[in-house]
DOKOLLUM-941165 format. One record per residue (C-alpha): residue number from 1; residue in one letter; x, y, z negated. Coordinates in nm, 3 decimals, m for minus. Each point is the difference from the previous one (the first is absolute). Last residue first. Layout:
% residues N
+-----+---------+---------+---------+---------+
: num : residuo :      px :      py :      pz :
+-----+---------+---------+---------+---------+
: NUM :       A :       X :       Y :       Z :
...
+-----+---------+---------+---------+---------+
***
This chain:
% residues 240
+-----+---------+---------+---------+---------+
: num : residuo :      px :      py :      pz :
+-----+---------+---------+---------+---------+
: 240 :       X :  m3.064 :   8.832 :  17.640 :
: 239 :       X :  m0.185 :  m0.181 :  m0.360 :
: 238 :       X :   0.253 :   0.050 :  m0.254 :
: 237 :       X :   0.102 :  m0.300 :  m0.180 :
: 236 :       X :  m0.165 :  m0.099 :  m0.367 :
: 235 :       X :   0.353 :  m0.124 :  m0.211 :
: 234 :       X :   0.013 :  m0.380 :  m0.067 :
: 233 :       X :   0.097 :  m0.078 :  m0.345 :
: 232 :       X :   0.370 :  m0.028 :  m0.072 :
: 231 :       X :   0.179 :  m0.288 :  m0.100 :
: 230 :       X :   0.161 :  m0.084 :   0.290 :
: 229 :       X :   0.184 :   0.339 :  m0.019 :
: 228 :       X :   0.141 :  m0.116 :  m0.346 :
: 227 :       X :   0.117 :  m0.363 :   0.149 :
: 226 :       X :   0.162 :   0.208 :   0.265 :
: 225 :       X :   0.183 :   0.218 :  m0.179 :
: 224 :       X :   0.092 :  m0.252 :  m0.242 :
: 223 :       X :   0.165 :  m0.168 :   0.363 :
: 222 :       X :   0.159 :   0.318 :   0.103 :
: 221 :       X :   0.184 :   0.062 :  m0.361 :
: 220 :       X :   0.174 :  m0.355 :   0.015 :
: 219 :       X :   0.089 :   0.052 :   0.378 :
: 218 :       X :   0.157 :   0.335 :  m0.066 :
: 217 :       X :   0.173 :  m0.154 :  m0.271 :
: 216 :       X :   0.168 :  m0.247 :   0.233 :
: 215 :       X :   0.070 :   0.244 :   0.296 :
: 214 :       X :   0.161 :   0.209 :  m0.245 :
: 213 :       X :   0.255 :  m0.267 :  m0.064 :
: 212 :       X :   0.148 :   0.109 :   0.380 :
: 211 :       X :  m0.252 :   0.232 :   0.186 :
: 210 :       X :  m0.281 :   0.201 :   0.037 :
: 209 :       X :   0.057 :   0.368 :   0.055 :
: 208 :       X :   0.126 :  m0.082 :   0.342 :
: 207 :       X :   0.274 :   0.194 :   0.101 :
: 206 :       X :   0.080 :   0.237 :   0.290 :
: 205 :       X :   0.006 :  m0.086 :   0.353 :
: 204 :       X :  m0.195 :  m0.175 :   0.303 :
: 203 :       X :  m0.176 :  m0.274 :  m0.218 :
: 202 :       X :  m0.005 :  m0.338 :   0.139 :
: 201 :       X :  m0.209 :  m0.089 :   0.275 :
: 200 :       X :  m0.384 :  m0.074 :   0.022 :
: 199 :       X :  m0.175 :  m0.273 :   0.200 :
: 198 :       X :  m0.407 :  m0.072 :  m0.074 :
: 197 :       X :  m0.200 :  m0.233 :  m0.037 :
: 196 :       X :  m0.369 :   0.098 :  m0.118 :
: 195 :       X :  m0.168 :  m0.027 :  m0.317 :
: 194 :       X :  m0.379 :   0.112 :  m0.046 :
: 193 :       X :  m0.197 :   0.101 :  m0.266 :
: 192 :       X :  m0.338 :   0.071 :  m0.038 :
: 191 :       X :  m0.110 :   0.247 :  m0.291 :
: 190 :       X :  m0.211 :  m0.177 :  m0.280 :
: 189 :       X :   0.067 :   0.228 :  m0.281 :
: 188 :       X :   0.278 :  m0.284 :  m0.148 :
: 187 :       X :   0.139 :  m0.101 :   0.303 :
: 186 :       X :   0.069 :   0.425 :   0.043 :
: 185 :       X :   0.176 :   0.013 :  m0.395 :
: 184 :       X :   0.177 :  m0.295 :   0.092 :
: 183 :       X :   0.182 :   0.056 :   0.324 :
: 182 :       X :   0.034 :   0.372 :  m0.188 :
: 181 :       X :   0.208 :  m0.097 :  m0.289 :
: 180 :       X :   0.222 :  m0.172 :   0.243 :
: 179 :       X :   0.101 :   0.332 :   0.205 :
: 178 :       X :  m0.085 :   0.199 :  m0.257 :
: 177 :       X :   0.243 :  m0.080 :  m0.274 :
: 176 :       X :  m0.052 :   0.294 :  m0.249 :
: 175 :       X :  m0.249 :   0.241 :   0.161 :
: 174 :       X :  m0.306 :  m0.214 :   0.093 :
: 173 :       X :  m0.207 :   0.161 :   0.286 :
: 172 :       X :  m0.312 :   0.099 :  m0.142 :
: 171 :       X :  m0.185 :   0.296 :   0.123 :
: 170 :       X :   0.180 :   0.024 :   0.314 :
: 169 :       X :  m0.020 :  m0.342 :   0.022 :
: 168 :       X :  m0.384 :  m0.087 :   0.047 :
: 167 :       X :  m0.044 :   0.279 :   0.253 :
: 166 :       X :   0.343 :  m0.127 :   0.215 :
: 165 :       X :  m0.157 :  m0.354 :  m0.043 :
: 164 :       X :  m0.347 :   0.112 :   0.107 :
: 163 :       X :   0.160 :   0.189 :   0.285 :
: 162 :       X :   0.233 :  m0.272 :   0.124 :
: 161 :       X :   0.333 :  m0.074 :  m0.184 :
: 160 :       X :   0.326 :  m0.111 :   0.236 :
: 159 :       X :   0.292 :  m0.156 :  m0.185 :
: 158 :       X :   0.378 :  m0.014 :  m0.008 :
: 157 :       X :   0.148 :   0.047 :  m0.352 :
: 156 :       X :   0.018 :  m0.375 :  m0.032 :
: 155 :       X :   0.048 :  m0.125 :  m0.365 :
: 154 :       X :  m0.309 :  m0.234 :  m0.008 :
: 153 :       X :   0.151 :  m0.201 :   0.313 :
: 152 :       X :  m0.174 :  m0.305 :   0.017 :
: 151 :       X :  m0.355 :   0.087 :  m0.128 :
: 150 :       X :  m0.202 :  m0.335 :  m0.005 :
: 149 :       X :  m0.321 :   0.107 :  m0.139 :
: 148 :       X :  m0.208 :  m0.162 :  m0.311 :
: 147 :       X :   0.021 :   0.339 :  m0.201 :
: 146 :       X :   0.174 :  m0.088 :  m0.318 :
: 145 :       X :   0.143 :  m0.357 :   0.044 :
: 144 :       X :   0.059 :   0.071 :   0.400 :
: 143 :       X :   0.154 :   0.379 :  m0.038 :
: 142 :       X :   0.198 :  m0.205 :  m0.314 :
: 141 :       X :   0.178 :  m0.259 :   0.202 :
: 140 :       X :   0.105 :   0.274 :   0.256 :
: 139 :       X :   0.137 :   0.227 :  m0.210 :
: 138 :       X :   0.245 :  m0.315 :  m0.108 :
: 137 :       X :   0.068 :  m0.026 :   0.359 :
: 136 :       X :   0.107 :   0.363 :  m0.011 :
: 135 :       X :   0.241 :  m0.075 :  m0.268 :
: 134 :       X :   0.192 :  m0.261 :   0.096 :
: 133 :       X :   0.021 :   0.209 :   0.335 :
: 132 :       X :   0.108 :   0.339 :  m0.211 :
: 131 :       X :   0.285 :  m0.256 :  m0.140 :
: 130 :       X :   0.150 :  m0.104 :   0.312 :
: 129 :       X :  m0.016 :   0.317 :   0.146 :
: 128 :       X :  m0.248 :   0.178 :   0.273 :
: 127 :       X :  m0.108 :  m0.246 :   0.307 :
: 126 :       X :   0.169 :   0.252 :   0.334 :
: 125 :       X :  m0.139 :  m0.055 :   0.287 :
: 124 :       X :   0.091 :  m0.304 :   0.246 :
: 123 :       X :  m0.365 :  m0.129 :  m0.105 :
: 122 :       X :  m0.108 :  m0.312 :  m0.183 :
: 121 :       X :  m0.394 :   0.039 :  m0.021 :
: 120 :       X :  m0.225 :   0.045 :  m0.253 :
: 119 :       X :   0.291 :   0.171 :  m0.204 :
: 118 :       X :   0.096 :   0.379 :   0.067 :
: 117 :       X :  m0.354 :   0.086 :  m0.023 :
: 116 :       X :  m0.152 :   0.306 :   0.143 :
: 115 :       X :  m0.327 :   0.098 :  m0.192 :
: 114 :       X :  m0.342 :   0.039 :   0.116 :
: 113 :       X :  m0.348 :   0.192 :  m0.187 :
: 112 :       X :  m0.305 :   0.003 :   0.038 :
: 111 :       X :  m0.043 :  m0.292 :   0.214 :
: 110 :       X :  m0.221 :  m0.094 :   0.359 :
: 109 :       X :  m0.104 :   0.331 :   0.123 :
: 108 :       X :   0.169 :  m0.080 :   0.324 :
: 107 :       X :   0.241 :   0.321 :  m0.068 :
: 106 :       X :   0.070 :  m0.123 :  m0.343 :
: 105 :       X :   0.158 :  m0.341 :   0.141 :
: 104 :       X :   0.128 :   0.181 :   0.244 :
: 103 :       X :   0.243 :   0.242 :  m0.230 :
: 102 :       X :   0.213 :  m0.257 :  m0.139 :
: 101 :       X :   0.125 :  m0.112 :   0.372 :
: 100 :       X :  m0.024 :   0.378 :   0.147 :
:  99 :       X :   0.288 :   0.115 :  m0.292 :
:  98 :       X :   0.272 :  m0.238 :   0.123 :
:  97 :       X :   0.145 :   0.213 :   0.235 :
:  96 :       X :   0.023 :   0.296 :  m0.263 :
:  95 :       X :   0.241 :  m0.219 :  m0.196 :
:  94 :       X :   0.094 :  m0.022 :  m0.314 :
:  93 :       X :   0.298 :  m0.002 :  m0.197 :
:  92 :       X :   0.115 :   0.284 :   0.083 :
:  91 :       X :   0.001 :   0.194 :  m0.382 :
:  90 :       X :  m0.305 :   0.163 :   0.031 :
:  89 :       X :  m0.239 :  m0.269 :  m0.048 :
:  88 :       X :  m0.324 :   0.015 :   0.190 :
:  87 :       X :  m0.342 :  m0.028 :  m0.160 :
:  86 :       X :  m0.261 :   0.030 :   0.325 :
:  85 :       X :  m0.302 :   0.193 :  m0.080 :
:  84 :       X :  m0.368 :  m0.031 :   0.243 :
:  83 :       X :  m0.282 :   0.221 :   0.072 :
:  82 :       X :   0.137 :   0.315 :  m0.110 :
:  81 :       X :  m0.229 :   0.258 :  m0.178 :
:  80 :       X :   0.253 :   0.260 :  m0.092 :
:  79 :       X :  m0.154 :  m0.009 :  m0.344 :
:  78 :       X :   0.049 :  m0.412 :  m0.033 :
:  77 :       X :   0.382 :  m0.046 :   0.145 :
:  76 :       X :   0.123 :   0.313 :  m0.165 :
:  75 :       X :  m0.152 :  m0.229 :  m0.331 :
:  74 :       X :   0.155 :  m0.270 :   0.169 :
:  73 :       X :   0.339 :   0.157 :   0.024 :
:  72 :       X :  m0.007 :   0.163 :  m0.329 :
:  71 :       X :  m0.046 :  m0.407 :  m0.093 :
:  70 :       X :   0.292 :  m0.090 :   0.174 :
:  69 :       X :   0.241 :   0.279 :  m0.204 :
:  68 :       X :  m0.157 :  m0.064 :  m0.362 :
:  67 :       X :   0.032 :  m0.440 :   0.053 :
:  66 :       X :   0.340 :   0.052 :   0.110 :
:  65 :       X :   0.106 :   0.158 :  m0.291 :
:  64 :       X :  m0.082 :   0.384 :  m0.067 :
:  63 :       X :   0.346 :   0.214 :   0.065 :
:  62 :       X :  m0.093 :   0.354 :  m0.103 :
:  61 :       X :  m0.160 :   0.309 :   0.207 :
:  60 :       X :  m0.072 :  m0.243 :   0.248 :
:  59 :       X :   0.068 :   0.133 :   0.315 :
:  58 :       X :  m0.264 :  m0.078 :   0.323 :
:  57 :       X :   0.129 :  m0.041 :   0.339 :
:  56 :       X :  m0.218 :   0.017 :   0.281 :
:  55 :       X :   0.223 :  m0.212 :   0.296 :
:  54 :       X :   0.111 :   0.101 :   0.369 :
:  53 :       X :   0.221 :   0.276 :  m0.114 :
:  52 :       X :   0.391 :  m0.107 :   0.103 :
:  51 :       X :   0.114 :   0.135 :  m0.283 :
:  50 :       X :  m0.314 :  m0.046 :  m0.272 :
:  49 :       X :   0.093 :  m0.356 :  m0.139 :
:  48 :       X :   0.388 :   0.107 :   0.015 :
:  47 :       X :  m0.086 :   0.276 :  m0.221 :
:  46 :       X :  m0.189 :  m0.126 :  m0.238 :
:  45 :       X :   0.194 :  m0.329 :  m0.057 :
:  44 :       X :   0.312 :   0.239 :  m0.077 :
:  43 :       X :   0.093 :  m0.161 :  m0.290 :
:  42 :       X :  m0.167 :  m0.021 :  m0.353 :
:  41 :       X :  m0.315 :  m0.113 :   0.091 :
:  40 :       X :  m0.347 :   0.100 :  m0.175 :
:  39 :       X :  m0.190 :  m0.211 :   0.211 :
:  38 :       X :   0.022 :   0.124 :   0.342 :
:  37 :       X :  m0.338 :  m0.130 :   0.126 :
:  36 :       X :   0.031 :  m0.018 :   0.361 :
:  35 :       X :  m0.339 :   0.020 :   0.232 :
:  34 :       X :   0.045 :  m0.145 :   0.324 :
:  33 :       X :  m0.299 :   0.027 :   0.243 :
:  32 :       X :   0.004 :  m0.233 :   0.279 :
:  31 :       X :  m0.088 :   0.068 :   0.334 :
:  30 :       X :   0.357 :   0.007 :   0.132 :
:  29 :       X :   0.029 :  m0.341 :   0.025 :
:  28 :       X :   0.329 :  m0.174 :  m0.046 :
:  27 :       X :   0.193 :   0.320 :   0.061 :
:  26 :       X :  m0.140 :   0.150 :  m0.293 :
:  25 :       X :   0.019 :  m0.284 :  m0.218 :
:  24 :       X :   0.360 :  m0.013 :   0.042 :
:  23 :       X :   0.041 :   0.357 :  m0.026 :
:  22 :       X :  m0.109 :  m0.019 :  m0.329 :
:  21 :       X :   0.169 :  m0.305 :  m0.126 :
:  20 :       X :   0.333 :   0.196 :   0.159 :
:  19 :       X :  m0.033 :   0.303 :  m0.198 :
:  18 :       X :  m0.064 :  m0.211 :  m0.313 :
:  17 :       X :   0.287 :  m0.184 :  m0.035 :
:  16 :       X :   0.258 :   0.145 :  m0.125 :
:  15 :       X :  m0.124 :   0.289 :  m0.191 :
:  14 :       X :  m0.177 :  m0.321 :  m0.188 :
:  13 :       X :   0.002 :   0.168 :  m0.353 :
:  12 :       X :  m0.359 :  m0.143 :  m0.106 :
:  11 :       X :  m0.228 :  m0.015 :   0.294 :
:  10 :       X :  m0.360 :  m0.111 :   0.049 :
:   9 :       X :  m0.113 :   0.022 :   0.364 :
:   8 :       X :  m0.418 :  m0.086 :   0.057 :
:   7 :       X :  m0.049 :  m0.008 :   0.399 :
:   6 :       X :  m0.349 :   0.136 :   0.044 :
:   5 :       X :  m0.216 :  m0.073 :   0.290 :
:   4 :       X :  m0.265 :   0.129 :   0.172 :
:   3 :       X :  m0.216 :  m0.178 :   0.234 :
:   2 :       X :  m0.073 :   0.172 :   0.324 :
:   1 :       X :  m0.363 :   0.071 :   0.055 :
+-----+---------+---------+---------+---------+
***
């Protein structure tokens, strides 16, 4: 049987952007499934996602974070009884070309879980700022104090989740700064992990959320995050 997939959109105000993203799935491989979580936007996200209607697209009643609009996707993810989630940025940074090299290593039944890194390798994509790099290789120091694996790229919003992972998360996806949070949250309950290289490109349009001073205090706030998630105890996972 043909292996379904889920592509996993969250969107905040990215009328911009978002038509394209889905098309450019679409006409990468028309097997995936793209589900867009409009998250409360203020724009016309929710229109643009549905105009050229090759994507589900669910409305939040009220914007929910990042970690509120992914993890409706997983728990769509879990009911609907797909075999593997891809997280995909809405904002073009990403690219649907790239999706088969983090999805393998789940496909072989080798990892849980994959992310596309910016930084194993030196690509011609774009790196981020300055300041979100000095950051990001702080992440990095802590993923290997607190959970003994070399995550390069903590901050990547481009991941594939198998079934156990998509199970795990739907029930526990962190909702303040996911994408780190989670690196140690899955180390922690014994998920494998895998990094892969990846390019990515500057965002199409709009404005990042993150930037200037902010990038500073966001990087304060991420690593207490972290050091609380490491904390946890280990949650029982559902057997699939």
């Amino acid at each position: 049987m043909r292996e379904r997939i889920l592509i996993i959109i969250p969107a905040y105000n990215e009328e911009k952007n978002i038509r394209k993203v889905v098309q450019s799935l679409q006409d990468t491989n028309s097997g995936y499934e793209c589900l867009v979580i409009n998250d409360g936007s203020k724009d016309n996200t929710q229109r643009e996602a549905e105009a050229n209607g090759l994507a589900t697209v669910i409305e939040l009643p009220s914007n929910l974070g990042i970690g509120g609009a992914v993890q409706t996707g997983f728990k769509y993810a879990l009911y609907q009884n797909y075999d593997y989630a891809i997280q995909f940025d809405g904002d073009g940074q990403h690219l649907a070309s790239e999706i088969p090299k983090i999805l393998s290593p789940l496909q072989h039944n080798d990892y849980d879980v994959c992310i596309g890194s910016r930084f194993i390798e030196k690509t011609l994509g774009f790196q981020s700022t300055f300041m979100r790099r000095i950051g990001i290789r702080i992440f990095e120091i802590m993923n290997i104090l607190l959970i003994k694996k070399r995550i390069t790229d903590s901050t990547s919003g481009f991941r594939a989740y198998n079934k156990q992972a998509i199970a795990f998360l739907a029930n526990n996806y962190p909702t303040d700064y996911p994408e780190p949070e989670t690196v140690i949250l899955l180390g922690k309950n014994d998920f494998r992990i895998r990094e892969v290289s990846v390019e990515m490109v500057e965002r199409q349009g709009g404005e990042s959320s993150i930037s200037g001073l902010k990038s500073a205090h966001y990087m304060i706030k991420v690593i207490l995050a972290m050091l609380m998630t490491s904390q946890r105890q280990k949650i029982r996972r559902i057997s699939l």
